[in-house]
N, C-alpha and C positions, 0 to 999 in steps of 0.2 A: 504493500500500500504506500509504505514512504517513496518508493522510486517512481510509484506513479503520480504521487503527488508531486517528484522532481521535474520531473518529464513535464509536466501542466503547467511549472512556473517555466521553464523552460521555453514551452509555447508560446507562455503570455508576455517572457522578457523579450522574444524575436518579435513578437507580432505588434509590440509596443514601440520599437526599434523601427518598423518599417510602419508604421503606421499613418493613412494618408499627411499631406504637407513634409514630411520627411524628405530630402533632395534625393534620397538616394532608395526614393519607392521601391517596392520590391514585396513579393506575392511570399506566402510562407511557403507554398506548394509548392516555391519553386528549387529548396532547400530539401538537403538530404543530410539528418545530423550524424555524423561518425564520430562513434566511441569508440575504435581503436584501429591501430594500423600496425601490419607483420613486413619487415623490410628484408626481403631477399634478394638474392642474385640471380638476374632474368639468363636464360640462354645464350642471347646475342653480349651479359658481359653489363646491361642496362639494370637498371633497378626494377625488381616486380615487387611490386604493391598489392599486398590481401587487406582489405578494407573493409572493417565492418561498420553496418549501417543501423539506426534505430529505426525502427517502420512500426507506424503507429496506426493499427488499424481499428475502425470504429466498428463496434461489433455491440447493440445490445445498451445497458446501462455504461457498462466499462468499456473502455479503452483496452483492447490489446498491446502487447508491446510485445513486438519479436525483432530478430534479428538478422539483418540479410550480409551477404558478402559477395565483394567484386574483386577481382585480378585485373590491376592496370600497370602497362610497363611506362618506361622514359629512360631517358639521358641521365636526367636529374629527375632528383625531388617531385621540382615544381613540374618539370616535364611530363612527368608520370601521372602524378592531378590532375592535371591540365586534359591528358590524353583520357581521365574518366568522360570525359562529356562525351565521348564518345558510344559509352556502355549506357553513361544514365541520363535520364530526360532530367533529371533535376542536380543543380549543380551541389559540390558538397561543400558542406558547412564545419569548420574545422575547431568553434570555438567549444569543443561539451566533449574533444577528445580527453581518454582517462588512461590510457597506457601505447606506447610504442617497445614493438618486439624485434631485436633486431636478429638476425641469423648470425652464426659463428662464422662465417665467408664474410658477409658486410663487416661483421666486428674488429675482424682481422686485418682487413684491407684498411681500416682507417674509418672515421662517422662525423669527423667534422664539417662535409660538407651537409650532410643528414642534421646533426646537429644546426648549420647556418639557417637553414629554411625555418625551422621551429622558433629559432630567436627572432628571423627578421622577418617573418609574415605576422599581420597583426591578427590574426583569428586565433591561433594558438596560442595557449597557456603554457608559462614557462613551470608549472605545477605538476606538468605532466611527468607521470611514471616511466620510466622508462627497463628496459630486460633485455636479458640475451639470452637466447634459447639454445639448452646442448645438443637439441636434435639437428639435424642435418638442415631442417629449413624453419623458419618462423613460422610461417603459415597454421603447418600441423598444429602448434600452441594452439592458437588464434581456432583453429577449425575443433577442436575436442570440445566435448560434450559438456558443456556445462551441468551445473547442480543444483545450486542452489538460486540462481538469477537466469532470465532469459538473454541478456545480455552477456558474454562470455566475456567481452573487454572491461565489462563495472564486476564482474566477478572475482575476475584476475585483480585486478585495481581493492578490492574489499579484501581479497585473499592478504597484500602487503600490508594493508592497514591493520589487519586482526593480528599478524605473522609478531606479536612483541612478546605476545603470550609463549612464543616458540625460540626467539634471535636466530631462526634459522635462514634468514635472509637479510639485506640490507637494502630499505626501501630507499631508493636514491631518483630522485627527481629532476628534470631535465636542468635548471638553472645550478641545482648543486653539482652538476656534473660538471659544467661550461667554468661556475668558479674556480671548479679542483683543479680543472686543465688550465687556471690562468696562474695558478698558483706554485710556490717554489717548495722545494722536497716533503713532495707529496705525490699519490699518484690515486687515478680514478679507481672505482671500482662499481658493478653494476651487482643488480638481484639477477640469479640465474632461475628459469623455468626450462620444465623437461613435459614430455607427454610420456604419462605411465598408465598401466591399465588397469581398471577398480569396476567389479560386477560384468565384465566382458567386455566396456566399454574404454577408449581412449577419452582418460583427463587429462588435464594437465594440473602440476603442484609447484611449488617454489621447489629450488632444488641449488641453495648455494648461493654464490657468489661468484661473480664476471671480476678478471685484476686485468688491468689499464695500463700499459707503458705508454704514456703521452695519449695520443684518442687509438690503439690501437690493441686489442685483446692477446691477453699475452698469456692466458690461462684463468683455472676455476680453481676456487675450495669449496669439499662440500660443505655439509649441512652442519656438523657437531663445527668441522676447521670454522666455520663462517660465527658460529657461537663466541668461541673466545680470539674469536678477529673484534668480536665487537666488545668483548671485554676489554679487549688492548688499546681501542679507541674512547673507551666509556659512552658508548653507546646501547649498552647493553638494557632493555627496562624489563626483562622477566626472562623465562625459561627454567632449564631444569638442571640440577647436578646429579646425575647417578651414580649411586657407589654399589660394589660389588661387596657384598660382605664375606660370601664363602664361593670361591670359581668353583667348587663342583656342585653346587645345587643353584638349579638355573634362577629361581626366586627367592633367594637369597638376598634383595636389593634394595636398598634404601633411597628416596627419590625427596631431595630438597630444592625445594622451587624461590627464585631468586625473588624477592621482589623490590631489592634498590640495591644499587653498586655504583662505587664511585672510583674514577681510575686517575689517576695525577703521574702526568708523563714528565720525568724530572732530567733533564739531561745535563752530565757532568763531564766537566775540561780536566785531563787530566795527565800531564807527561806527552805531550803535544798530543793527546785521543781524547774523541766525542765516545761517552758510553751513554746507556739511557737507564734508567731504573724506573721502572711502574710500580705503583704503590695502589694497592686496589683494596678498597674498603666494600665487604657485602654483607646483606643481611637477607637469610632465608629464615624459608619455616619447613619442617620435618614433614611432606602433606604423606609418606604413605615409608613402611618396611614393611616388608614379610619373612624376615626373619624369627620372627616371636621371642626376641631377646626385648628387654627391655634396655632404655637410655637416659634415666633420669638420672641417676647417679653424674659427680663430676667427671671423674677418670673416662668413664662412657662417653660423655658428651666431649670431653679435650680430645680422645681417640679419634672421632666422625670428622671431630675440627680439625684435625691434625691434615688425617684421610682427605677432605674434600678440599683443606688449601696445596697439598701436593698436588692434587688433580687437575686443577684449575693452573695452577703456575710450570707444571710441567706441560700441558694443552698447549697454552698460551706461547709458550717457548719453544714447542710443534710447529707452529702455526708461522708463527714467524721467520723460525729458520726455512722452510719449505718454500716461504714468498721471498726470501735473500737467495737462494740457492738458485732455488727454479722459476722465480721471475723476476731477481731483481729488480722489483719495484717497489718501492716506500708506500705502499696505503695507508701506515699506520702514522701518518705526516709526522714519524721522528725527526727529519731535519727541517719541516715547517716551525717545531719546536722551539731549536737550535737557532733558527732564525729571529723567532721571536725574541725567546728569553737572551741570547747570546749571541747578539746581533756583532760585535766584534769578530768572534769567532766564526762565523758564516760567511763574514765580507772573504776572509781566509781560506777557507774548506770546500763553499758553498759550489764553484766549479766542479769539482771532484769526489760531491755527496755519491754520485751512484756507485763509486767504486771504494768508498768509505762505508756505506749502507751493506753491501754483499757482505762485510767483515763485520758490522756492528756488534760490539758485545752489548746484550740486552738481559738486565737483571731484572727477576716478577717476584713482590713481596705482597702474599694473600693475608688478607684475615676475614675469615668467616665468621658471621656469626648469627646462630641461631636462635631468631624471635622468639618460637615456640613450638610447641610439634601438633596444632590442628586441635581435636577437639580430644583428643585421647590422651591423658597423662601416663597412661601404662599403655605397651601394648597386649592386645587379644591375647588370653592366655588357650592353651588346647593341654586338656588334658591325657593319662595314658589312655 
C-alpha cells in the first residue's frame, strides 16, 4: 500500500510539473518512469541497456503496478536512451531511478564515463544505488524473480537499505562513489549482487562487495570478508558474531548480534614508517547458544570476550591483508587518514602510498562487550 501511495505522489508531482501554463507542457502519457537500469557489454563492443519500466495499469478500484523491461544498445550512455525511442512510444523519465547494475566486463573496462551521464543529466539523482553483478551479465540481476515487490529495481534498492541488520554488503550511492574517486589514498568500493536459486526459481541477493582501483574493478570480498571491511571502516551498525564453542558438535554455537561499534583509525610516524592501529569499541547482546552450558559467571563471560575479540581482530587482519596482496587498493582510506591527521607527513609519502599500503603494518585492538544475553539469564537446562 505504501508504494502505491508513492507511485500517486509521484503522478501528482509530474503532472503538477507539466501542468497547463508550464513553458515546457508536456502530457504525462507521454513519460515512461524507470526504476532501474542493468549496464552490459553489447556484441558490436557498444553499451546494452536492460531497462526496467513502472507501468501503471488501471484495473478496478486499484491501480496495478507491474513491471516491464526493454534492451536498448548505443555508443554511449546517452546514445543508448536516446536509441529507446525507438522501442517505446513514450519517452523515459529518468528522475524515480533507485538502482544501477553494472556487469563485471563494464566494471573492468573503467565506469567513469557511465558515471559522467548520471552526474550531468538533470533527471537523475545522485542518491542513486549503484552494484556490480558476479554473474556474467547485469541483466540476469535485473530479470530474476522478484518476492516480495512487483518492482524488482525498489526490491533490490529495499534489499540495501534492510542489509545493516546483516553488514553483509556496502550500500554505496552514486555521489559517494564520484567523491571516493576524487579523493586521495582511498579507493572505491561497490555492493556486489549475484543470481542464486531459492524454490526452483532464479533470485537475486546481495553477495559482497565490488574493490575499485581508480573507476576500474579490481576484485570482490565476500559476505563475512565484507563484515569486518566495514568494521575497519566503522561502518559497521549491526550483524552477527558466531562462535564455535565445540568443532565436533555442529550446534554447538553461540550467536552475538552487534548493535553499536565504534572504530578510530589512528595512524602513527615512526622511524621514517606510517603504521595504523584501529581501536574498535563494540557492544552486543548474547541473542541465542545451544550449547546448554550456562555464562553468567565472570570467568564465562571474560572466556566468550576473550573468544569473540580474537575473532573479530584476527577477520579484520584477513580482510585487509587479502585487499594489500591481491588488490592493492586502500578502501579502508588509511592514507586518506594520514593525510588528514598528518598532513606533513603525506606532503612526503603521499606519491608513493600504493607501494607503502601493499606493506602497511596494521595493528586491530577489540573490546567487546556484552549488554546482556536476551531474555534468559540461564540457559535451557535438558535433563538425563
Amino acid at each position: 500500500m505504501r508504494r502505491k501511495l508513492y507511485f500517486l505522489l509521484v503522478l501528482l508531482l509530474i503532472n503538477t510539473a507539466i501542468s497547463p501554463g508550464c513553458w515546457n507542457y508536456r502530457e504525462i502519457d507521454q513519460f515512461a518512469i524507470v526504476a532501474g537500469v542493468a549496464v552490459d557489454k553489447g556484441e558490436q563492443g557498444n553499451y546494452l541497456l536492460t531497462i526496467e519500466i513502472v507501468n501503471i495499469n488501471e484495473g478496478g478500484r486499484e491501480s496495478k503496478i507491474e513491471s516491464k523491461r526493454l534492451e536498448t544498445y548505443g555508443d554511449t550512455m546517452l546514445d543508448a536512451i536516446r536509441n529507446a525511442i525507438k522501442i517505446s512510444a513514450q519517452k523515459l523519465y529518468w528522475g524515480h531511478v533507485e538502482i544501477v547494475i553494472l556487469s563485471q566486463e563494464v566494471a573492468k573496462e573503467g565506469i567513469l564515463e557511465i558515471l559522467d551521464w548520471f552526474e550531468r543529466d538533470a533527471e537523475p539523482r545522485l542518491s542513486i544505488d549503484i552494484l556490480v553483478s558476479t554473474e556474467m551479465t547485469a541483466k540476469e540481476v535485473l530479470e530474476a524473480q522478484s518476492i516480495t515487490m512487483n518492482i524488482r529495481s525498489y526490491e533490490i534498492n529495499q534489499m540495501l537499505d534492510s542489509q545493516r541488520s546483516l553488514s553483509k554488503a556496502a550500500k554505496v550511492e552514486v555521489y559517494e562513489f564520484i567523491n571516493t574517486l576524487a579523493g586521495e589514498g582511498v579507493s572505491a568500493v561497490l555492493p556486489a549482487v549475484r543470481v542464486t536459486k531459492n524454490q526452483g526459481q532464479n533470485k537475486s541477493e546481495l553477495s559482497g562487495t565490488a574493490v575499485f582501483k581508480k573507476d576500474r574493478l579490481v576484485g570482490f570480498l565476500d559476505e563475512e570478508e565484507t563484515k569486518y571491511f566495514l568494521f575497519a571502516i566503522n561502518k559497521i551498525k549491526g550483524g552477527l558474531i558466531v562462535l564455535q564453542e565445540n568443532p565436533e558438535e555442529a550446534h554447538a554455537k553461540m550467536t552475538l548480534e552487534i548493535i553499536r561499534s565504534k572504530t578510530k583509525i589512528i595512524p602513527e610516524y615512526s622511524e621514517a614508517k606510517v603504521s595504523i592501529l584501529l581501536e574498535i569499541e563494540t557492544q552486543v547482546v548474547m541473542d541465542e547458544h545451544g550449547t546448554g552450558k550456562n555464562f553468567v559467571d565472570e570467568n564465562s563471560n571474560l572466556i566468550k570476550k576473550r573468544e569473540a575479540e580474537e575473532k573479530v581482530a584476527e577477520n579484520i587482519k584477513n580482510v585487509i591483508h587479502k585487499t594489500q596482496k591481491e588488490f592493492n587498493a586502500d578502501i579502508f582510506g588509511f592514507g586518506s587518514t594520514v593525510k588528514t591527521d598528518m598532513s606533513s607527513v603525506w606532503k612526503q609519502i603521499g606519491t608513493e602510498w600504493d607501494a607503502i599500503f601493499k606493506n602497511l603494518n596494521v595493528s586491530v585492538d577489540v573490546n567487546i562487550e556484552t549488554k546482556h544475553s536476551g531474555l534468559l539469564w540461564k540457559s535451557i537446562e535438558v535433563g538425563d
